[in-house]
C-alpha positions in Angstrom: 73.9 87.9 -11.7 76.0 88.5 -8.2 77.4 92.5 -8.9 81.3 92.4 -7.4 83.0 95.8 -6.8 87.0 96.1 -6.1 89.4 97.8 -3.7 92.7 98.0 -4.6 95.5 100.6 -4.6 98.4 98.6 -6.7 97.0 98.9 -10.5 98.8 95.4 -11.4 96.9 94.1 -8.5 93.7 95.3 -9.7 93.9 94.0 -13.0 94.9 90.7 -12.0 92.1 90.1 -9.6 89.7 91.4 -12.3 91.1 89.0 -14.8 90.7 85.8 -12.0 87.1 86.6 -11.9 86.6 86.9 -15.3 88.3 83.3 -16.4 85.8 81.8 -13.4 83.0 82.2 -16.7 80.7 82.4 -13.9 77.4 85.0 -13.5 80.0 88.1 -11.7 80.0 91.4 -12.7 82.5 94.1 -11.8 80.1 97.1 -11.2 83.5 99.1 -10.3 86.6 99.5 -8.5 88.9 102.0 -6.7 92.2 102.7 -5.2 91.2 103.9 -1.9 88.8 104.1 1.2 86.9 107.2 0.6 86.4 106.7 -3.1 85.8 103.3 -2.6 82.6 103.9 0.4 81.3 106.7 -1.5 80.5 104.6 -4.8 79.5 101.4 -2.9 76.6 103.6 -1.2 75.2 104.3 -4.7 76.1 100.8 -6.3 74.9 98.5 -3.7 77.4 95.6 -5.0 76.5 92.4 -3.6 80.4 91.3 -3.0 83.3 94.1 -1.8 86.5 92.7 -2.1 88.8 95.1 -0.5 92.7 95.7 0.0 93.6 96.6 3.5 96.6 98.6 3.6 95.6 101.9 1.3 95.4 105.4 1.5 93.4 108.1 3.4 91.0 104.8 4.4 92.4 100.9 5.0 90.4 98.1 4.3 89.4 97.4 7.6 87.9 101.0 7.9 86.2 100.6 5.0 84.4 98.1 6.6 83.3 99.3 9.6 82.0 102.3 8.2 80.3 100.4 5.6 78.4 98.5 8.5 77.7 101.5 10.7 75.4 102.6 7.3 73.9 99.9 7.4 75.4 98.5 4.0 74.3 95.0 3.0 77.6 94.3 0.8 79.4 91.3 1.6 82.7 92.4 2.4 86.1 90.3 1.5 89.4 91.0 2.6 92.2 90.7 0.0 95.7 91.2 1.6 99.4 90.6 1.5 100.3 90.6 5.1 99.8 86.9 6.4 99.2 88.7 10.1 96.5 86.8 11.5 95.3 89.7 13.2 93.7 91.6 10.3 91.7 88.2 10.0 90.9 88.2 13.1 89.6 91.8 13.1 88.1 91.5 9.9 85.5 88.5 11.2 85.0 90.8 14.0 83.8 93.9 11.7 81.5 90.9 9.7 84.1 90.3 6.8 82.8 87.1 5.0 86.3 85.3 4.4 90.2 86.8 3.5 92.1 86.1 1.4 95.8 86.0 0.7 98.0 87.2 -2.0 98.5 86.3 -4.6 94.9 85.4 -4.8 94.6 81.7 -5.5 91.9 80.9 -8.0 90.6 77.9 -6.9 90.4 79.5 -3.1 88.7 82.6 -5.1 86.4 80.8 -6.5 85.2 79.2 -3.1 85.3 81.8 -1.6 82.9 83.8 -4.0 80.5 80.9 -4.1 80.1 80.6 -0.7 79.2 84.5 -0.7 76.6 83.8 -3.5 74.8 81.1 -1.1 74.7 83.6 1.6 73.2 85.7 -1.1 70.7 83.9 -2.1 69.6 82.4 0.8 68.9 86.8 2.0 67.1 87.0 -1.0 64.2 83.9 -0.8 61.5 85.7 -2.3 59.1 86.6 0.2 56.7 84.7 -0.6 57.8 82.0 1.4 57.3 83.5 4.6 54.0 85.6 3.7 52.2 81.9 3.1 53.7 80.8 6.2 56.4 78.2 4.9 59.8 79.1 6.0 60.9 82.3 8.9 62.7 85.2 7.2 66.6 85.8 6.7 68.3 88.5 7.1 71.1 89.0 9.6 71.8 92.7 9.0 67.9 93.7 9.8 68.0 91.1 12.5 70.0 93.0 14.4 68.5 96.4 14.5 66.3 97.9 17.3 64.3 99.5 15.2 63.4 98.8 11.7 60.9 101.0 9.7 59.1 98.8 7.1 57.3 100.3 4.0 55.1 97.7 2.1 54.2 98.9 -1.4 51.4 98.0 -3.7 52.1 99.5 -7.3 48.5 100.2 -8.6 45.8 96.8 -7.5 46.5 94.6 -5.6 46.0 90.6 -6.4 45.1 88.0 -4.2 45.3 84.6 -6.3 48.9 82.6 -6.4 47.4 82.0 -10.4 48.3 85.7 -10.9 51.3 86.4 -9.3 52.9 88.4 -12.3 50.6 91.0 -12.6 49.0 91.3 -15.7 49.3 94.8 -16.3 52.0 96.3 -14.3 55.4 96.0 -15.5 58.4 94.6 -13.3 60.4 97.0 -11.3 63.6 95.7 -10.4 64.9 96.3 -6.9 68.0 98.1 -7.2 66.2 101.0 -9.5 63.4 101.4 -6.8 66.5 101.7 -4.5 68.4 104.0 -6.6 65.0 106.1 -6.7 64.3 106.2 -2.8 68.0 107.4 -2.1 67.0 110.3 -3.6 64.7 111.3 -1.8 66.0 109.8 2.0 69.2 109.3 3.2 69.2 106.3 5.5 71.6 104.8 7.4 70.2 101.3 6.1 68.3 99.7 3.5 67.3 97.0 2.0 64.6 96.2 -1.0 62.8 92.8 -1.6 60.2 91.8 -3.9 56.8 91.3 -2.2 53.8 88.5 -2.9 53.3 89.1 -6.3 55.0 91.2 -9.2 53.7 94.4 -8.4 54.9 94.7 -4.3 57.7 96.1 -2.9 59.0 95.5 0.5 62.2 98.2 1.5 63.3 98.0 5.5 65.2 101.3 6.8 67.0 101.1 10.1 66.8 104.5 12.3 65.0 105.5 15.6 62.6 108.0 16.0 63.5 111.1 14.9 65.0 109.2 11.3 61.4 108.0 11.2 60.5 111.7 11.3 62.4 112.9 8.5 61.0 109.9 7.0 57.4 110.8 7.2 58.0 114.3 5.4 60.4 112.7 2.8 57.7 109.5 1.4 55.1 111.9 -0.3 58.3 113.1 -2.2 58.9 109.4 -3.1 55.2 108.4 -4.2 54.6 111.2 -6.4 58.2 109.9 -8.1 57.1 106.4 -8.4 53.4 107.4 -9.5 54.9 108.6 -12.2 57.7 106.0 -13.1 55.2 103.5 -13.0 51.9 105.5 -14.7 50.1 103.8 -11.7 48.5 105.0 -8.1 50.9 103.4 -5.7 49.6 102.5 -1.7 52.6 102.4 1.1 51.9 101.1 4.6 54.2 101.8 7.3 55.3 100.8 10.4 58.2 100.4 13.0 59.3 97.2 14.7 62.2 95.3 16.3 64.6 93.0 14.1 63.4 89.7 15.8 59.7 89.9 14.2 60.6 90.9 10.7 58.1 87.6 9.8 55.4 88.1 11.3 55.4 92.2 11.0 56.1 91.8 7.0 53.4 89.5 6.5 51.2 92.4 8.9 52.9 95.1 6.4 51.4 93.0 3.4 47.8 92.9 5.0 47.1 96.3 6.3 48.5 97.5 2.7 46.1 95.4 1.0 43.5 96.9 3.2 44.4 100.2 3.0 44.0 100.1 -1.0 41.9 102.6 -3.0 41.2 102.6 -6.2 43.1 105.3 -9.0 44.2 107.0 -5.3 48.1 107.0 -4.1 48.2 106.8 -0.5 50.6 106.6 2.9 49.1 104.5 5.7 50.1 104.0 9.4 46.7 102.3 10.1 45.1 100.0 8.4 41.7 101.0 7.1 38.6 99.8 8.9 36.4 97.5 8.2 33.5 97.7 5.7 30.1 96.1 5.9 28.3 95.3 2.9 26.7 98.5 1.1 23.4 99.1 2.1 20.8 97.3 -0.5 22.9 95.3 -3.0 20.7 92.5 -2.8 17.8 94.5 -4.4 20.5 96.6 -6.7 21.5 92.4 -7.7 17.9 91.5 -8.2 17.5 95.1 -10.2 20.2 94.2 -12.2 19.3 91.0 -13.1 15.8 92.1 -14.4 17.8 94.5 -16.8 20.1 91.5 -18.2 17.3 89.4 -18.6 15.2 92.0 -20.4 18.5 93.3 -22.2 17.9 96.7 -21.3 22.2 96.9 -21.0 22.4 101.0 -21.4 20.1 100.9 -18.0 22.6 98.5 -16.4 25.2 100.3 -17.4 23.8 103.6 -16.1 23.4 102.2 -13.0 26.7 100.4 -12.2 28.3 103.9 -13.0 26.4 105.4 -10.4 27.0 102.7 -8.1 30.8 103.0 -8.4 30.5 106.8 -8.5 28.9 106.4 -5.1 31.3 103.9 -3.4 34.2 106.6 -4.7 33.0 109.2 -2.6 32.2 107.1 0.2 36.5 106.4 -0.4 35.0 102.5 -0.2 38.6 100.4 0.0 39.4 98.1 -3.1 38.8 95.0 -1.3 35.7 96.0 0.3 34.9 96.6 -3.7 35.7 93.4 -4.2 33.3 91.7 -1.2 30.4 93.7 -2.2 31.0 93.0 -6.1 31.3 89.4 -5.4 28.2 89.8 -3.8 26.2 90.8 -6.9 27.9 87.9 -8.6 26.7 85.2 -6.7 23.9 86.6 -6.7 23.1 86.9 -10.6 24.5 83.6 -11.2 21.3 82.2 -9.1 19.2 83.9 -10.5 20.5 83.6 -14.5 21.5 80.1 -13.8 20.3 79.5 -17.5 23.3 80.8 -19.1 26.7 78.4 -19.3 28.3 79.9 -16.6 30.2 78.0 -14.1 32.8 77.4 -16.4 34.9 79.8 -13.7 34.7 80.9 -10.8 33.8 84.6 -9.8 36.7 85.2 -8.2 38.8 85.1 -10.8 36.9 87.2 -13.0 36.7 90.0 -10.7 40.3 89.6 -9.7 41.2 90.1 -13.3 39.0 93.5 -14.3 40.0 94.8 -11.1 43.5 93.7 -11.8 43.6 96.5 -14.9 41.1 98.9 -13.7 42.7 102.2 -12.9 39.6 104.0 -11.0 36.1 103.4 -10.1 35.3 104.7 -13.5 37.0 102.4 -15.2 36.0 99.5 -13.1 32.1 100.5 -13.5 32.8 99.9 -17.8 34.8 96.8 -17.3 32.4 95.3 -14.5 29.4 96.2 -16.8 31.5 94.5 -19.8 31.8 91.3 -17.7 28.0 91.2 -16.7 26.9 91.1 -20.1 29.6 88.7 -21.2 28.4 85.9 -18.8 25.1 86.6 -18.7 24.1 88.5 -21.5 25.7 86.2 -24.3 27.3 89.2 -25.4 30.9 87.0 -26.5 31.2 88.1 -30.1 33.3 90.8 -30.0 36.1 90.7 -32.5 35.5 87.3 -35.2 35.6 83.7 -33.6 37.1 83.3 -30.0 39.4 80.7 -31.2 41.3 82.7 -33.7 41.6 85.5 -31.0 43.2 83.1 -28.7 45.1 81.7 -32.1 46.4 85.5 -32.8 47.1 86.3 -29.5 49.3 83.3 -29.3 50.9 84.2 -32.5 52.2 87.7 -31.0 52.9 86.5 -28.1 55.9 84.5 -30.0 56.9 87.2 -32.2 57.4 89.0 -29.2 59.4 87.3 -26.7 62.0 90.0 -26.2 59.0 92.6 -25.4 57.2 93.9 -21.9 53.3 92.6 -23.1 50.6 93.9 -20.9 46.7 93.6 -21.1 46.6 97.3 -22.1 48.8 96.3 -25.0 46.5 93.1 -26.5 43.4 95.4 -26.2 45.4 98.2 -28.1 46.4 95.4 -30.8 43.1 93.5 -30.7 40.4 96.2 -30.6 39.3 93.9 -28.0 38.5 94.3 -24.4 40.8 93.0 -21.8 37.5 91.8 -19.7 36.9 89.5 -22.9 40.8 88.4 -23.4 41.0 87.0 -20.4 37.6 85.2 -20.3 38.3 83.9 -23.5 42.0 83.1 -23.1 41.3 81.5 -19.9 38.3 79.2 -21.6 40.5 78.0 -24.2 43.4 77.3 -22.7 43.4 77.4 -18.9 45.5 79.7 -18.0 46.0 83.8 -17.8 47.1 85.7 -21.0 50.0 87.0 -19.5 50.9 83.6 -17.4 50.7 81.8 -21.0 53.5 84.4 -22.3 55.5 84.2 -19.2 55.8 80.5 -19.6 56.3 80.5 -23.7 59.7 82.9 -22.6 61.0 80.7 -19.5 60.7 77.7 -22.3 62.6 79.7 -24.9 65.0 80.2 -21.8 65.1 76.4 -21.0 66.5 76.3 -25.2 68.8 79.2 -24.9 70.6 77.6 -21.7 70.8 74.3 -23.5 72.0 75.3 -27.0 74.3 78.0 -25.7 76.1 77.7 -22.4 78.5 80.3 -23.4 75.3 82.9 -22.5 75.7 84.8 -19.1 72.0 84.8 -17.4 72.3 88.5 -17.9 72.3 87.8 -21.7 69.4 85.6 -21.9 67.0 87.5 -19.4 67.7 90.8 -21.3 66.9 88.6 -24.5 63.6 88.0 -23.2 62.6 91.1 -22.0 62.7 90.8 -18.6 64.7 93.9 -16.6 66.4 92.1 -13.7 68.0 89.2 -14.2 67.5 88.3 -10.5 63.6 88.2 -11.1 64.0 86.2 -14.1 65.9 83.5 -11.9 62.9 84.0 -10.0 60.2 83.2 -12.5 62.2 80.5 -14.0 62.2 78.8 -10.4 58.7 79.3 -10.0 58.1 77.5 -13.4 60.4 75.3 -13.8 60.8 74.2 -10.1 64.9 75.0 -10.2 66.9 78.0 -11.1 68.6 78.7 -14.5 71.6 78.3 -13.6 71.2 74.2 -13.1 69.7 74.2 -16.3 72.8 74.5 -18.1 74.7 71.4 -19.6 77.2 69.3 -17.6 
């Protein structure tokens, strides 16, 4: 959906051009219009249309003006210039101020229509997700930030953060679309540019602010403001990392961003970062607290093991021990209890996965001691049984997830319905049908998507991704891409 906001002081005008872009039957929507300059730059600040289309001869503020104080805050809009007078001079001027075309009156559809889908490619190619360039494949876009001397970037991680491409929606932290984490920020800073992109998986955010120094100042006292809003929008700990660089590395200092952020990670602790964290080594004795706690699981003494992991984690809390050195030394114990239980069936997965899953949903060390302990004596305890046989849990869980195509489903959820743990969901889930819980859903509502695009062109994307749940219809495209290996919009029947 490409958001299209109009300038025009003639009312007849207006309405006309509104009605051209409404018979196109094309994904545009008119997010507002007004009859002059000031008006015009005031709303656009808080809209954040994708596509201006602006008059140039209007009161208090012409069209041209419009523009140039649009890019002296740093406005991303893509500006058009709709106008009467066939001077070639305001064309010329308005490809100086970074206009993207102009147009004549009376607007000629077909040149309309052009014109707006040559915006909409621009578009798009700003908005690649970023996952392209974090992995290396492709150098980031984005002429507006490319030309800035100084560009503060603020990578955030909304609760854990996930490290395999097999989990990239996370499984229990819902979607927040880019404009409302925009909408949310401008309250609390005013800056003269900015710019919000999804990060490597579901949960990240990536928002780039233009200003020098003493911006970045303001900045600093503003962003604890901002966190506590967020922490609770989202019902999650949220960890920013921050840092100022020049517009010719955005690349390579996003991708930075995204690793020092991971790094600086703690969990059930919001945090602002300028440095990343240093590095860890592995906690003193773990290989006789793995050998200890393999004796308890093969002696079944689990309230012992329990005991113990809790006081493990309780200790790694107050040493503030980072999630992912959590994760190294965890993986540690894994490997080795699997050598020394090798007995039990369990190289059915990999450890990896399981630990990136109960750390995926666990909110604090406390709650990662319980669901750790849970896993331990799932593989190696033979502890499965936990709510009938796993196949009609899997056959149940499939079951909602169809009657509830139109709904936000996290893990939280299926262990609220289930009475079962996530920890087991996912095991389970995973054994029978090779996939996450949450990726299985994801895919059952892209291929109700694939039939809703097929049976009904007549549906605007907008229709169909609030049909399915999902809040932005820009991340559905995205999602459907990833899936389906095109976007939505080629779907639909010749």
């Amino acid at each position: 959906m490409t958001s299209v906001y109009l300038v025009e002081d003639e009312i007849y005008a207006l309405m006309a051009l509104q009605q051209k872009i409404v018979d196109l039957k094309e994904d545009y929507v008119i997010v507002g219009s007004a009859d002059n300059g000031v008006t015009a730059l005031e709303q656009i600040e808080v809209l954040c249309p994708d596509i201006v289309l602006t008059d140039i001869r209007m009161p208090d503020m012409d069209g041209l003006t419009l523009i140039s104080r649009l890019q002296e805050k740093g406005c991303p809009s893509l500006c058009i210039i709709v106008s009467g007078y066939q001077d070639f001079e305001y064309a010329k001027q308005a490809m100086k101020l970074g206009a993207a075309d102009y147009l004549l009156k009376p607007v000629n559809p077909p040149e309309l229509e052009s014109c707006l889908k040559n915006c909409v490619s621009t578009l798009a190619q700003r908005r690649k997700n970023i996952i392209s360039f974090l992995i290396g494949e492709e150098h980031f876009s984005f002429e507006a930030a490319s030309l800035q001397d100084s560009i503060t970037f603020l990578y955030l991680i909304i609760a854990n953060p996930l490290s395999s491409v097999e989990n990239m929606l996370h499984p229990n932290v819902r979607y927040l679309p880019n404009r409302e984490l925009e909408e949310m920020f401008r309250r609390f800073h005013n800056c003269r540019f900015l710019r919000c992109l999804d990060g490597f998986f579901s949960n990240e955010k990536m928002l780039l602010l233009s200003g020098d120094k003493k911006s970045n100042a303001l900045l600093t006292g503003d962003l604890p403001h901002f966190v506590k809003a967020l922490e609770a929008e989202s019902g999650k700990f949220i960890t920013v990392y921050q840092t100022c660089a020049g517009g010719s590395s955005i690349s390579s200092t996003i991708r930075e961003c995204r690793s020092n952020a991971v790094r600086c990670v703690r969990l059930g602790e919001s945090g602002i970062y300028q440095t990343p964290a240093g590095a860890y080594g592995a906690f003193a004795g773990l290989g006789e607290r793995a050998d200890l706690y393999a004796m308890m699981l093969d002696q079944n003494q689990l309230d012992l093991l329990h005991s113990n992991i809790v006081r493990l984690l309780e200790s790694w809390k107050k040493e503030r021990r980072t999630c992912m050195a959590i994760t190294e030394d965890l993986l540690f114990i894994m490997d080795i209890l699997k050598r020394r239980l090798s007995a039990q069936k369990i190289s059915d997965l990999s450890n990896q996965y399981y630990l990136e899953n109960i750390i995926s949903f666990s909110s604090d060390n406390s709650e990662l001691a319980d669901n750790f302990y849970r896993l331990l004596t799932t593989l190696f305890a033979g502890s499965e049984s936990e709510a009938g046989s796993p196949e009609e849990l899997v056959e149940s869980l499939i079951a909602y997830f169809k009657e509830h195509l139109s709904a936000n489903v996290t893990l939280q959820d299926l262990e609220e319905k289930t009475g079962v743990s996530k920890v087991y969901i996912c095991r389970i889930f995973k054994k029978f049908q090779n996939t996450t819980p949450m990726d299985y859903f994801t895919r059952l509502k892209i291929a109700r998507a694939k039939e809703l695009l097929a049976d009904f062109p007549s549906l605007s994307l907008r229709e169909i991704s609030d049909s399915l749940g999902f809040n932005d219809v820009y991340y559905f495209s995205k999602v459907f891409k990833r899936i389906t290996g095109m976007p939505p919009s080629e779907m639909r029947p010749l």
